[in-house]
C-alpha positions in Angstrom: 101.3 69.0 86.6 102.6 65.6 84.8 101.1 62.8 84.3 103.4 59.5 84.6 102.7 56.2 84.4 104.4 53.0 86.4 103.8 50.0 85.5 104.3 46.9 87.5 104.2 43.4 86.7 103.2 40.6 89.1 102.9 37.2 87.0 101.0 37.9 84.1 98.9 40.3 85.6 100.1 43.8 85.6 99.1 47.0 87.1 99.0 50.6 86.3 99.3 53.4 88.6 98.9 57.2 87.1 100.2 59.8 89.7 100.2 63.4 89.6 103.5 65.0 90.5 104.0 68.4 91.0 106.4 70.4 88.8 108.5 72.0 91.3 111.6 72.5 89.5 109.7 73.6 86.6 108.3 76.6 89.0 111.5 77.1 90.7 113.3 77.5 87.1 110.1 79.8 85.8 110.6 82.2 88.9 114.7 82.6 88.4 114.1 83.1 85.2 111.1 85.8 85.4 113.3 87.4 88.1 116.6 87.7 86.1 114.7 88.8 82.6 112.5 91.4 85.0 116.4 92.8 86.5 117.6 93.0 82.8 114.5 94.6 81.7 114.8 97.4 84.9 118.2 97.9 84.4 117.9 98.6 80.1 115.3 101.1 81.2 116.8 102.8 83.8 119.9 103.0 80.9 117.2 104.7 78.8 116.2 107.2 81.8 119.2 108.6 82.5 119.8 109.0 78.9 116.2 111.2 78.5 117.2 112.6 81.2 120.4 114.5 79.9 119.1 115.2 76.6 116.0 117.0 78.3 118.4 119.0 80.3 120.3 119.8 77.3 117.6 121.4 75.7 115.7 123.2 78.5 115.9 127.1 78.1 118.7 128.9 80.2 122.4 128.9 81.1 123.2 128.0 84.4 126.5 129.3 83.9 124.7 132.7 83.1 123.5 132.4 86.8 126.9 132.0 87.9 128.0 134.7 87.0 128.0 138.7 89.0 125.7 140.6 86.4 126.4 143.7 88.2 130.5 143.5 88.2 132.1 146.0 86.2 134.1 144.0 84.3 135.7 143.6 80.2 133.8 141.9 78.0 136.8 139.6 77.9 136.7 138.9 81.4 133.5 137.5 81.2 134.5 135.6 78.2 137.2 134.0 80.6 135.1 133.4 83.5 132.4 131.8 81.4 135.4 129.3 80.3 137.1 128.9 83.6 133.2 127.5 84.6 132.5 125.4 81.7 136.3 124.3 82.5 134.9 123.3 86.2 132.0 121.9 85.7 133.0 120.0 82.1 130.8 121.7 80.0 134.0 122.3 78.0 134.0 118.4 76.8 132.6 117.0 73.7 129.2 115.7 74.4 129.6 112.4 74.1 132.4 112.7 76.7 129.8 114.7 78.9 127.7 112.0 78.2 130.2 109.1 79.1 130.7 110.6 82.0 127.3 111.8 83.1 126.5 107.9 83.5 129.5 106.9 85.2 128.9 109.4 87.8 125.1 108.4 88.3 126.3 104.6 88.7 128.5 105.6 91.3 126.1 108.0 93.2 128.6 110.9 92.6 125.8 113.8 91.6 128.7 116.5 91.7 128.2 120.1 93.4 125.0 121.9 93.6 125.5 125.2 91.5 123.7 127.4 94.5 125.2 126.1 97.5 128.7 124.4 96.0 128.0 121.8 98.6 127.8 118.1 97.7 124.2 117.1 95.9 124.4 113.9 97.7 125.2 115.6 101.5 122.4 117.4 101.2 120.0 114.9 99.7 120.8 112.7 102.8 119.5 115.3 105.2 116.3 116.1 103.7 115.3 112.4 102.5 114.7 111.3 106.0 112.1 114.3 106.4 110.2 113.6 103.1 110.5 109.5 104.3 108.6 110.3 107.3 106.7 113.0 105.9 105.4 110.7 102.3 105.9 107.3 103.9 103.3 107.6 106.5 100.7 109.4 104.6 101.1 107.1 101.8 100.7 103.8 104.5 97.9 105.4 106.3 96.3 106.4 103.0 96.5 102.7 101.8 95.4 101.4 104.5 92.2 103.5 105.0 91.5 103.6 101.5 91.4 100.4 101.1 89.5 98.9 104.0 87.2 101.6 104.3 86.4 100.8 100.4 86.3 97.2 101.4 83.3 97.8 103.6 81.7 100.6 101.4 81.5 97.7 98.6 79.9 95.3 101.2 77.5 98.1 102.0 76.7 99.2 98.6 73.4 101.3 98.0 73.6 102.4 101.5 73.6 105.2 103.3 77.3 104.2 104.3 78.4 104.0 100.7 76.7 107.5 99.6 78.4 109.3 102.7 82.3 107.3 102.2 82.0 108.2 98.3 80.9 111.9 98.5 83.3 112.7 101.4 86.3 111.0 99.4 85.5 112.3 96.1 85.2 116.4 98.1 88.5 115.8 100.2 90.3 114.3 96.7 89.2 117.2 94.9 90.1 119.9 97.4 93.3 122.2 96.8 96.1 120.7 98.8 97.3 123.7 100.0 93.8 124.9 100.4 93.5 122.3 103.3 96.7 122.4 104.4 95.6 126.1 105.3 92.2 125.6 107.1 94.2 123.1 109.1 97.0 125.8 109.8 93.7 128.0 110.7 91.7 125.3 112.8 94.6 124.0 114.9 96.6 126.9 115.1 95.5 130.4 114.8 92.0 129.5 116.6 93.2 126.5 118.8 96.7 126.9 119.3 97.5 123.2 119.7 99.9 123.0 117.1 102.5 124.2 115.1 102.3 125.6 112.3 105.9 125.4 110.2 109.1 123.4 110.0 109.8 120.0 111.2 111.2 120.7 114.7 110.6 123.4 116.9 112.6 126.4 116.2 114.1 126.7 119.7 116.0 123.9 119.3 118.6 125.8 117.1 119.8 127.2 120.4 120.0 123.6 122.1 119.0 120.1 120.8 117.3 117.9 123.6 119.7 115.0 124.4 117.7 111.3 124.6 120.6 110.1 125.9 124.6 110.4 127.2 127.0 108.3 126.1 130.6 107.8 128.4 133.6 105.6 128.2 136.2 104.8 130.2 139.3 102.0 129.9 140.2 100.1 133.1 142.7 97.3 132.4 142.6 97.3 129.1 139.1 97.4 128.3 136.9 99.8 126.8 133.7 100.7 128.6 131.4 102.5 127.5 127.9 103.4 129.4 124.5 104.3 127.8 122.0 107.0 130.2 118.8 107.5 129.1 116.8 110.9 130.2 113.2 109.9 129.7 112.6 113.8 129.7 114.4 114.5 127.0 113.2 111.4 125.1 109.5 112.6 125.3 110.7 115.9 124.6 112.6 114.9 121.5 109.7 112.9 119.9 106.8 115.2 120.9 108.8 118.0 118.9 109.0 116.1 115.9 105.5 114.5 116.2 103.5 117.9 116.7 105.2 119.5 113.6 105.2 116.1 111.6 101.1 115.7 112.6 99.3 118.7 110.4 101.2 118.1 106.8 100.3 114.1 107.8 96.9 115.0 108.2 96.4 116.9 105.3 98.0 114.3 103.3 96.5 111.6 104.4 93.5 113.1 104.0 93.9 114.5 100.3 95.2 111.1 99.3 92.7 108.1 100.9 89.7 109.1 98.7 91.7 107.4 95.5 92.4 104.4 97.2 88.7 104.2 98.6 86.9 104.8 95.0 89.4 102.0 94.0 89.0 99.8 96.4 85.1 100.3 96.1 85.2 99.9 92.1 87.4 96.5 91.8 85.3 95.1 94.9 81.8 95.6 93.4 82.9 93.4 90.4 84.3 90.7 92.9 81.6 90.4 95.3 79.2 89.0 92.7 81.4 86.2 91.9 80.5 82.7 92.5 83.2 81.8 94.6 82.4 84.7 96.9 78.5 83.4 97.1 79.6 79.8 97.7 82.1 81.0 100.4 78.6 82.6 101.4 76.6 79.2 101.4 79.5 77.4 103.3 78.3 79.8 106.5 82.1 81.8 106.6 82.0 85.0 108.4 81.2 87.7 106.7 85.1 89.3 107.2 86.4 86.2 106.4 84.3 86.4 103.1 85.4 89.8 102.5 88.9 90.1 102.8 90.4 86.3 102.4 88.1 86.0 99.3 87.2 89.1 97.6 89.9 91.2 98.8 92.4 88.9 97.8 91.5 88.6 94.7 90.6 92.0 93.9 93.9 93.4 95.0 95.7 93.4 91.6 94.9 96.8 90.5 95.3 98.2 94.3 99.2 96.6 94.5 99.6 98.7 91.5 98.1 102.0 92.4 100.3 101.3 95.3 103.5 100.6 94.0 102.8 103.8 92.0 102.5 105.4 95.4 105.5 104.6 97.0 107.5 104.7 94.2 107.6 108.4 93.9 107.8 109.1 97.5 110.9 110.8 97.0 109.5 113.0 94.4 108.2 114.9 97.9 105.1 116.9 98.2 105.9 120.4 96.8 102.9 122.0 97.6 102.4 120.7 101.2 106.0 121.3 102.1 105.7 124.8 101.1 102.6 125.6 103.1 104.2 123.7 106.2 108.1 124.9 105.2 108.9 121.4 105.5 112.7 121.2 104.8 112.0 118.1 102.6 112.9 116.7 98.4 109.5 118.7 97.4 110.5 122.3 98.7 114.7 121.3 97.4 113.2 120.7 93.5 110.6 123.7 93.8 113.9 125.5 94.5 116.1 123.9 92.4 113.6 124.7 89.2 113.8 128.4 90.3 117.1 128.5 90.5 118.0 126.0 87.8 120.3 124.3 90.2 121.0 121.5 87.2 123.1 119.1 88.8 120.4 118.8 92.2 117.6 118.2 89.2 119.4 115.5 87.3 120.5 113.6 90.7 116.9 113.6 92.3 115.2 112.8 88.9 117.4 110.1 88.8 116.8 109.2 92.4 113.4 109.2 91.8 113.5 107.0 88.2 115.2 104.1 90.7 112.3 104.3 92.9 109.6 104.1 90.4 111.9 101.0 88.8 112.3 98.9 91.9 108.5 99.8 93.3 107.2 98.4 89.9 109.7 95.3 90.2 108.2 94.7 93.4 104.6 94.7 92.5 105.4 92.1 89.4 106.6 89.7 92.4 103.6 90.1 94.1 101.6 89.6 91.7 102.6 86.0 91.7 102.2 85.7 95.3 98.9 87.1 96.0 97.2 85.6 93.2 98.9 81.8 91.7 96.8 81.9 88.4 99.6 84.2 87.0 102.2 82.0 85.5 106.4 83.1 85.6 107.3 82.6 82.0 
């Protein structure tokens, strides 16, 4: 805000106004600028990432090219010797390592991740068929996690001392100490072995090797020139085709979910108990608001600092998968790929999804600095 002063004369009197204007441009000018400096910032430290990143690899114990190789072919010493360079030849390990180096980084920036060395099929073909499992997999256990978490902590700060509050934090604090894979197996024994309502493994029902369901039939035809082309549903197959995925997708979702609300809840609870003493919060009291209305426009609000944080953390290493859950559920997933990739010291799918995952964490932290400013306006762009 500026203060300005206009003065006007009429005869020999004259008068002085003061108005407050608001410094718009000022803001707008702040903003771009806390924007750009926060881009330059992400993209200096993604730099340094990806250069940790191959110097860890560097030094980690083990050859891959030792893997590569038939330990059981009867074959010259030389032989190997010339295999062994035909493969550092291949993969570039030949190159002076700042050359290896040079073009390590230019292959990250554009998204070329090579070979893996188990499969010899492209790292990034095969990271796009198992990031839409862990997406659905992560994604909706970290959203419903949040969103539990944090309104069921919301109303167990309201209720504190209770016997609400004593029930939500012991039951959080048991379920967020539990073994993962511990619960992921009484589930697997609850609703599967003694129920039979669900299954138990992979993300689709096994029977559909033989035969995906078809939602829907596409034909074309051209009459005069024209293309046609006609769109049939099958509701059957629709229902079929989303019931398949859903009762695979609901047991890992639950035991996520499950394993990950308590943080959020004990959060939620902890940042709350501090706002809800507040003055503003006990004149928002006094004005006769609603007692939701008092919670979550006014306390929540302005307690949600630490939780868009926790959060960002959240969903910024979504991609890192669940290693543990996806191996109890065999969920073809990113968690079960790394836990493989570390056994087999498949390099090249390492260095790709660490650096997959480093974006993530970058961009999920950039978004929580912007809404930081939004959420709460005391915090100034400078």
């Amino acid at each position: 805000m500026e203060l300005y002063s206009i003065e006007s004369g009429h005869g020999k009197r004259r008068l002085k106004y003061l108005h407050f204007l608001p410094r718009t441009r000022g803001v707008g000018m702040g903003l771009r600028f806390y924007i750009t400096k926060r881009i330059l910032y992400a993209f200096i430290l993604l730099f340094f990432i990806i250069a940790l990143n191959f110097i860890i690899f560097r030094l980690m114990p083990g050859d891959p090219i030792a893997m590569l190789l038939n330990p059981f072919e009867k074959t010259s010493i030389e032989d190997k010797i010339r295999q062994e360079e035909e493969l550092k030849k291949q993969w570039g390990l030949n190159e002076p390592l700042h050359v290896q180096f040079a073009m390590y980084v230019r292959n990250l920036f554009t998204w070329n991740f090579g070979k893996s060395i188990v499969s010899r099929k492209p790292v990034s073909q095969e990271m796009l068929y198992k990031i839409p499992y862990t997406l659905t997999l992560l994604g909706t256990t970290t959203i419903l996690a949040v969103i539990i978490g944090v309104l069921w902590g919301a109303y167990t700060a309201q209720k504190r001392g209770s016997l609400f509050d004593s029930f939500s934090v012991t039951s959080s604090l048991v379920f967020y100490s539990l073994p993962v894979f511990w619960l992921g197996l009484v589930f697997i024994l609850i609703f599967f072995v003694n129920l039979g309502w669900l299954p138990h493994a992979h993300a689709f029902p096994t029977e559909w090797a033989l035969g995906w369901p078809q939602p829907y039939k596409m034909t074309s035809s051209v009459s005069g020139g024209t293309l046609n082309i006609l769109v049939s549903l099958n509701p059957g197959e629709i229902l079929e085709f989303i019931g398949g995925y859903v009762s695979h997708a609901f047991l890992p979702i639950l035991t996520l979910t499950i394993f990950q609300y308590g943080g959020f809840l004990l959060l939620t609870r902890a940042v709350m108990m501090e706002t809800l003493t507040e003055d503003y919060v006990i004149t928002a009291r006094a004005k006769g608001l609603e007692e939701r209305t008092v919670l979550f426009k006014h306390a929540l609000k302005n307690a949600s600092l630490p939780l868009i944080t926790s959060a960002a953390i959240s969903f910024g290493f979504i991609l890192s998968g669940a290693i543990i859950t996806e191996t109890v559920f065999t969920w073809p997933g990113l968690g079960g790929w790394i836990w493989d990739a570390i056994n087999l010291r498949n390099y090249t799918v390492l260095m790709a999804i660490f650096y997959v995952i480093a974006i993530c964490v970058i961009v999920a932290n950039l978004m929580a600095d912007l809404l930081y400013g939004i959420i709460d306006p005391r915090i100034k762009y400078g």
